[in-house]
KOLKOL-538139 format. One record per residue (C-alpha): residue number from 1; x, y, z. Coordinates in steps of 0.2 Angstrom, whole numbers, plus 5000, padded with zeros to 4 digits. Example, Ala and Ser with C-alpha at 12.3 -4.5 7.8 and 13.67 -1.06 7.14 Angstrom:
<site pos="1" u="5062" v="4978" w="5039"/>
<site pos="2" u="5068" v="4995" w="5036"/>
This chain:
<site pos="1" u="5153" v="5127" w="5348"/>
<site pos="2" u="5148" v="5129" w="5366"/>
<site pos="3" u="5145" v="5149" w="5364"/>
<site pos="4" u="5156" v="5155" w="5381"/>
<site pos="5" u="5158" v="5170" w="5370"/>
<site pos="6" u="5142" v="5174" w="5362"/>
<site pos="7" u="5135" v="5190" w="5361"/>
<site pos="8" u="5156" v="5197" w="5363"/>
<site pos="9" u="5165" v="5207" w="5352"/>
<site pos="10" u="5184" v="5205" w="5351"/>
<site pos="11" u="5197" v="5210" w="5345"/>
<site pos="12" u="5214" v="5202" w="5339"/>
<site pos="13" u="5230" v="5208" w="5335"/>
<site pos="14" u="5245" v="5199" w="5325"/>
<site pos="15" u="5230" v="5186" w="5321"/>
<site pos="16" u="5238" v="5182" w="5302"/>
<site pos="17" u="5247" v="5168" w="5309"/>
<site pos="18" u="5255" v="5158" w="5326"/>
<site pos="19" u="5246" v="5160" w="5342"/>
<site pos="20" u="5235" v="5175" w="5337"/>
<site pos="21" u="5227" v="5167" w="5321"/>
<site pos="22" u="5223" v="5154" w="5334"/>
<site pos="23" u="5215" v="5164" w="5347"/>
<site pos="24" u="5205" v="5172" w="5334"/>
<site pos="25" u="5197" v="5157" w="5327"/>
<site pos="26" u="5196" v="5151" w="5343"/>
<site pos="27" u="5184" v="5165" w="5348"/>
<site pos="28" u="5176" v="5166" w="5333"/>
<site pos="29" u="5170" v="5146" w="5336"/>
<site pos="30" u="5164" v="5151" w="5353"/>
<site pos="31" u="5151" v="5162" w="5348"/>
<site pos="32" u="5160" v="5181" w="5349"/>
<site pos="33" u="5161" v="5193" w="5333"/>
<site pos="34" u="5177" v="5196" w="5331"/>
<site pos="35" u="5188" v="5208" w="5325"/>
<site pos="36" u="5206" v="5199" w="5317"/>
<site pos="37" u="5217" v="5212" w="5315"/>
<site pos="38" u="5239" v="5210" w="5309"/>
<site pos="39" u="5249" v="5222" w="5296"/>
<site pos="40" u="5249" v="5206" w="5284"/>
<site pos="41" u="5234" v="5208" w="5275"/>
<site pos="42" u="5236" v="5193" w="5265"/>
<site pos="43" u="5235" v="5181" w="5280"/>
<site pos="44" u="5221" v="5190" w="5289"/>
<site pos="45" u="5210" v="5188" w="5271"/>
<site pos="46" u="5205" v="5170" w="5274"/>
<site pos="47" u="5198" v="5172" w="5293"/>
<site pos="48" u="5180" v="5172" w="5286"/>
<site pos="49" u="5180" v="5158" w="5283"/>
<site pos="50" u="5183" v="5151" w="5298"/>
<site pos="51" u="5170" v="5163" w="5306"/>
<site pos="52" u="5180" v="5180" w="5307"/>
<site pos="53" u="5167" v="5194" w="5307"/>
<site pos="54" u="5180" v="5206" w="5302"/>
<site pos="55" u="5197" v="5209" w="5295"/>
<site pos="56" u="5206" v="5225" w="5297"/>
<site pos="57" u="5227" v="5230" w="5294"/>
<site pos="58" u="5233" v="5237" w="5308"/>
<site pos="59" u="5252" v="5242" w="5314"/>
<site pos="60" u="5252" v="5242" w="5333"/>
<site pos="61" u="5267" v="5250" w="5332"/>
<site pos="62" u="5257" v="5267" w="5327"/>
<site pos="63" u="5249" v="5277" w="5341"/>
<site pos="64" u="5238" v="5289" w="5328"/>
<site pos="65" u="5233" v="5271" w="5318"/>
<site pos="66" u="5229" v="5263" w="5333"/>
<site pos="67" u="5218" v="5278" w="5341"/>
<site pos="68" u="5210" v="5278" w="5326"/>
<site pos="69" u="5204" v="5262" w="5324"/>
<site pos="70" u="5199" v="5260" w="5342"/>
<site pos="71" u="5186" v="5274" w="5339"/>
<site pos="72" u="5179" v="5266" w="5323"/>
<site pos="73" u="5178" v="5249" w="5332"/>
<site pos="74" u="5170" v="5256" w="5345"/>
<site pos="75" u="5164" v="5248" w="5362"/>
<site pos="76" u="5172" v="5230" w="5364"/>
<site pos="77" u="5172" v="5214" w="5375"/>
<site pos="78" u="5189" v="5206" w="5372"/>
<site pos="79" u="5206" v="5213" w="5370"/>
<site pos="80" u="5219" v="5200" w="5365"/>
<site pos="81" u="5236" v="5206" w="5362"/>
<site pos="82" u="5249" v="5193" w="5353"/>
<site pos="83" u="5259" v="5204" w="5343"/>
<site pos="84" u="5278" v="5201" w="5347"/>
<site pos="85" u="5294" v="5197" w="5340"/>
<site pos="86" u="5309" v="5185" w="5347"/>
<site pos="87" u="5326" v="5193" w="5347"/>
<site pos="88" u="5340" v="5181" w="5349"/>
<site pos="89" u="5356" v="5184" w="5355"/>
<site pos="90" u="5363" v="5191" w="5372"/>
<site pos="91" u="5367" v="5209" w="5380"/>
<site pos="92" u="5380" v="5210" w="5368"/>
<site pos="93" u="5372" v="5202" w="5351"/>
<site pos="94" u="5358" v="5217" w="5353"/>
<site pos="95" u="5359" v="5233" w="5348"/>
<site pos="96" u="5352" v="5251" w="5353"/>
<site pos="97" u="5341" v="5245" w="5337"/>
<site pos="98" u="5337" v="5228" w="5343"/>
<site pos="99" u="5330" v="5236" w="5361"/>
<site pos="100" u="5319" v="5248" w="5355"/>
<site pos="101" u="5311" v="5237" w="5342"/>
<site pos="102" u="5307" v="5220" w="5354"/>
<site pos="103" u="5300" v="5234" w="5368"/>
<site pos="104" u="5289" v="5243" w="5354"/>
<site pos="105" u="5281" v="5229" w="5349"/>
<site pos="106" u="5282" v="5217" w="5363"/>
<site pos="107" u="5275" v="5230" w="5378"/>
<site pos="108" u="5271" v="5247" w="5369"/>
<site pos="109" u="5259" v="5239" w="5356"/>
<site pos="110" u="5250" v="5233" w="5371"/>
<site pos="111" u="5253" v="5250" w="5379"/>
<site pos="112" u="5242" v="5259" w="5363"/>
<site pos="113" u="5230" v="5245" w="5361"/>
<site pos="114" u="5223" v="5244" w="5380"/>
<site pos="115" u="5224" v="5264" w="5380"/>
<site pos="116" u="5214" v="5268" w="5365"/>
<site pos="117" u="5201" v="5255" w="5371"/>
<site pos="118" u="5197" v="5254" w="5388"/>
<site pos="119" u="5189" v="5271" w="5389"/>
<site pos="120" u="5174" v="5262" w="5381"/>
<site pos="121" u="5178" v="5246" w="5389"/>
<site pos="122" u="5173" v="5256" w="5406"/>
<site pos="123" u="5159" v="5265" w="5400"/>
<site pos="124" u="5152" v="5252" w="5393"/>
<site pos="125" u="5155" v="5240" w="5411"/>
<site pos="126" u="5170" v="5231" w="5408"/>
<site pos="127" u="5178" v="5216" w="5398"/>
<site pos="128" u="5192" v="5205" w="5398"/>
<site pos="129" u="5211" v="5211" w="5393"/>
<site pos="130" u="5220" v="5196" w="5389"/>
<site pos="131" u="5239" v="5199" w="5384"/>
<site pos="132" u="5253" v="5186" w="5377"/>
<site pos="133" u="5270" v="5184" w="5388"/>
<site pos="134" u="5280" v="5170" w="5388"/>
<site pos="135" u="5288" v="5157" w="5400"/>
<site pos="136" u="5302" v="5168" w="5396"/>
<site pos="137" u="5297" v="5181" w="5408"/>
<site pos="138" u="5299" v="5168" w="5423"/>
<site pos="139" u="5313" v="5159" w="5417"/>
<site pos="140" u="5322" v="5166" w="5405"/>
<site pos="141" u="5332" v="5156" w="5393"/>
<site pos="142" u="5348" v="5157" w="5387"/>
<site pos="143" u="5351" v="5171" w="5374"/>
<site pos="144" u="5335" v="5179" w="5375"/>
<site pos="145" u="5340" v="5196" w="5386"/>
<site pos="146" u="5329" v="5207" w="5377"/>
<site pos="147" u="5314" v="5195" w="5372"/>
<site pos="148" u="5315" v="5189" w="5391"/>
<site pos="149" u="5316" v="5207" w="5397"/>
<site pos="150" u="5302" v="5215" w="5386"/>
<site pos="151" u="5290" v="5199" w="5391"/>
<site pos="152" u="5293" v="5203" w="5409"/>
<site pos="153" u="5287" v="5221" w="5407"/>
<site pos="154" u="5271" v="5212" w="5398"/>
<site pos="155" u="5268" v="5203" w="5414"/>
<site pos="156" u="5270" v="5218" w="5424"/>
<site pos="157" u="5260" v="5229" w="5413"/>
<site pos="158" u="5248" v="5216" w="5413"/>
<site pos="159" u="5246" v="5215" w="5434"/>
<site pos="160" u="5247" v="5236" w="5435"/>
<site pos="161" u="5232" v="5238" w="5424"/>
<site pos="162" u="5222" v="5224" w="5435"/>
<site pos="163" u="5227" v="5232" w="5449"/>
<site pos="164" u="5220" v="5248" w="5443"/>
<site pos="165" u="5203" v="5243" w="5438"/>
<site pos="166" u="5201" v="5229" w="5448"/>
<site pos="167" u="5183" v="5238" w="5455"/>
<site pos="168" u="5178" v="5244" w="5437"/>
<site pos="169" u="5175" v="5228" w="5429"/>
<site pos="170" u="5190" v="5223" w="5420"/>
<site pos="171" u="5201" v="5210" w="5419"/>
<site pos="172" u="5217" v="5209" w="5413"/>
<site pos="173" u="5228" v="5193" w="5413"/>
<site pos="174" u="5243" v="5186" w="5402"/>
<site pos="175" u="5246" v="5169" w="5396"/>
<site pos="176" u="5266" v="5164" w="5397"/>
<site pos="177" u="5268" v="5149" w="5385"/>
<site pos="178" u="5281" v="5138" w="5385"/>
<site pos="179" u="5289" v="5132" w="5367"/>
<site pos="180" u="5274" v="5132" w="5353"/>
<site pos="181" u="5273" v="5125" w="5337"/>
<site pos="182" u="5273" v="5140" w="5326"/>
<site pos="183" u="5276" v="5144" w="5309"/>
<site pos="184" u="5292" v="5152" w="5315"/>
<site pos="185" u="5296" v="5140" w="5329"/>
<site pos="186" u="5307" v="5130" w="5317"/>
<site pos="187" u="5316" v="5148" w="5312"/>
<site pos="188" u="5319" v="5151" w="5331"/>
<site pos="189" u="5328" v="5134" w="5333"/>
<site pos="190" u="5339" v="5137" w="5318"/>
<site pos="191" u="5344" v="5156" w="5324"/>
<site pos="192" u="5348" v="5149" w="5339"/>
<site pos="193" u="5362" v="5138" w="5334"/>
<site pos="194" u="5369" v="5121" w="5337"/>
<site pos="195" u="5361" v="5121" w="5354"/>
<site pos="196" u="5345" v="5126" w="5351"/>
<site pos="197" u="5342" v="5111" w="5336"/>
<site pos="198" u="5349" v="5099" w="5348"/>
<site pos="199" u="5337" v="5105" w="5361"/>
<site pos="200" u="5321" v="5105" w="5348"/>
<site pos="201" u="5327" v="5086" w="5341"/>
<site pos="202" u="5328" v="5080" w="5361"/>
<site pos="203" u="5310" v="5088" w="5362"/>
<site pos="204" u="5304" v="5080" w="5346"/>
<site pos="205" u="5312" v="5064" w="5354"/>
<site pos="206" u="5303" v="5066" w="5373"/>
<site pos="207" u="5287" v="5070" w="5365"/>
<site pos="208" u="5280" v="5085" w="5357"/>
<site pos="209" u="5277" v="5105" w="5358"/>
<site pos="210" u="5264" v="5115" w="5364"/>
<site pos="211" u="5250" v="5120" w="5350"/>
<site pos="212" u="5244" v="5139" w="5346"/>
<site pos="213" u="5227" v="5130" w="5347"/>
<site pos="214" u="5233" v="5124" w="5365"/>
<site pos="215" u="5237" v="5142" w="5370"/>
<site pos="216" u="5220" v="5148" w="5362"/>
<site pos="217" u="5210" v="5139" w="5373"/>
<site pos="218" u="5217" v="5147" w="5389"/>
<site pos="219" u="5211" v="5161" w="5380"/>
<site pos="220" u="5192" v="5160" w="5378"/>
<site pos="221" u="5193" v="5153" w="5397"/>
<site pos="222" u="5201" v="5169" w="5403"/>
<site pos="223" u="5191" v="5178" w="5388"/>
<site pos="224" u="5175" v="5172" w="5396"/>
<site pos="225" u="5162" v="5174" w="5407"/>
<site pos="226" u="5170" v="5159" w="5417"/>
<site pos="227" u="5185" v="5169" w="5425"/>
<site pos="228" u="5176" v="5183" w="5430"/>
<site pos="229" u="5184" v="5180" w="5448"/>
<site pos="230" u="5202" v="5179" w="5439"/>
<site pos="231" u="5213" v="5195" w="5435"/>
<site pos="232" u="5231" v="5200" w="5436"/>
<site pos="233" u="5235" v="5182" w="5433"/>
<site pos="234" u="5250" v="5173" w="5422"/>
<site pos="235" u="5242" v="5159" w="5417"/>
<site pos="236" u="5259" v="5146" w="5412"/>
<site pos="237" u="5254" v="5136" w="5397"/>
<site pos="238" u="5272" v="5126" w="5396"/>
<site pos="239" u="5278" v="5107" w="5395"/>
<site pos="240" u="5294" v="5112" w="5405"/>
<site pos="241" u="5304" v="5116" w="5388"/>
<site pos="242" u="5309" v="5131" w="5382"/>
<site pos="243" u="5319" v="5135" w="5364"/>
């Protein structure tokens, strides 16, 4: 453990599993107290061991929950948001249903978690906003209109609130990964048809995915004191293959 996050406090969203569960171990190891938090209470329970200070359930996809979290939390450092979802299919495979979901929790989670904390974030000087996107939001893959879409908005969110407190001591950047190696990575392939488990066995075959652990270490760099000159930024994490 070098400590490039010692004396922080973050907090983690969707951290049960995947990329977020990375993140927050991640920080954990480089000295910052952090906060895990994911509506799957059962994959959230083992973080201590791995350093978590704290475990908490929380649904992103509820304003009042969300409010009311951030004011027991209190002031913090770090912000990461990695909850999303992957909706497959084109404009015509996703429904009214489909469209509202992917933008709830893809952009408006994000929307409610940086609201509800950075009033104390500027009160208490600033800190570093760090929200997940995807490749998919350059270079959107075949069927993926609404997940390429909703990752989009994230970038854009993510550069408006830069832009807006740019002088008050926050940062705020996004990390676009490429194909990772998650738990549901293997799921994505399959719902994706015959195309998509060609594409993941000629991947398998040219060499390998990106890690969650990969992704992770972007963020402590843009987490830490280190990119104190770097906001608004899409930071690509990607081997050049997309699922």
């Amino acid at each position: 453990m070098s400590n490039r996050l010692k004396g922080k406090r973050a907090v983690v969203t969707a951290a049960a599993a995947g990329i977020g569960r990375a993140c927050a171990i991640a920080f954990a190891r480089e000295g910052a107290a952090v906060i895990a938090t994911d509506i799957n209470e059962s994959g959230i329970a083992t973080l201590g061991k791995d350093g978590v200070a704290e475990t908490a359930r929380l649904d992103v996809r509820d304003t009042a929950e969300v409010n009311s979290f951030a004011k027991r939390v209190g002031k913090i450092d770090i912000l990461l948001n990695a909850a999303g979802f992957v909706h497959h299919g084109t404009i015509l495979e996703c429904s009214d249903e489909d469209f509202d979901f992917s933008f709830d929790l893809n952009v408006k989670s994000m929307h409610r978690t940086i609201k509800a904390f950075l009033p104390a974030m500027l009160a208490g000087g600033g800190g570093s906003i760090v929200n997940i996107s995807s490749c998919a939001a350059l270079r959107p893959p075949a069927n993926r209109y609404v997940y390429s879409a909703s990752k989009a908005a994230v970038s854009l969110l993510t550069r408006a609130v830069a832009l807006d407190f740019i002088t008050q001591g926050i940062r705020c950047n996004s990390i676009c990964p490429g194909t990772v190696e998650t738990p549901s990575m293997l799921d994505r392939a399959t719902a994706a048809g015959p195309d998509g488990r060609e594409k993941f066995v000629a991947r398998q075959k040219m060499g390998r995915l990106g890690t969650a652990e990969e992704i992770a270490a972007m963020a402590v760099y843009l987490a830490s004191d280190e990119a104190a000159f770097t906001t608004g930024v899409d930071m690509v994490v990607d081997g050049g293959f997309m699922l």
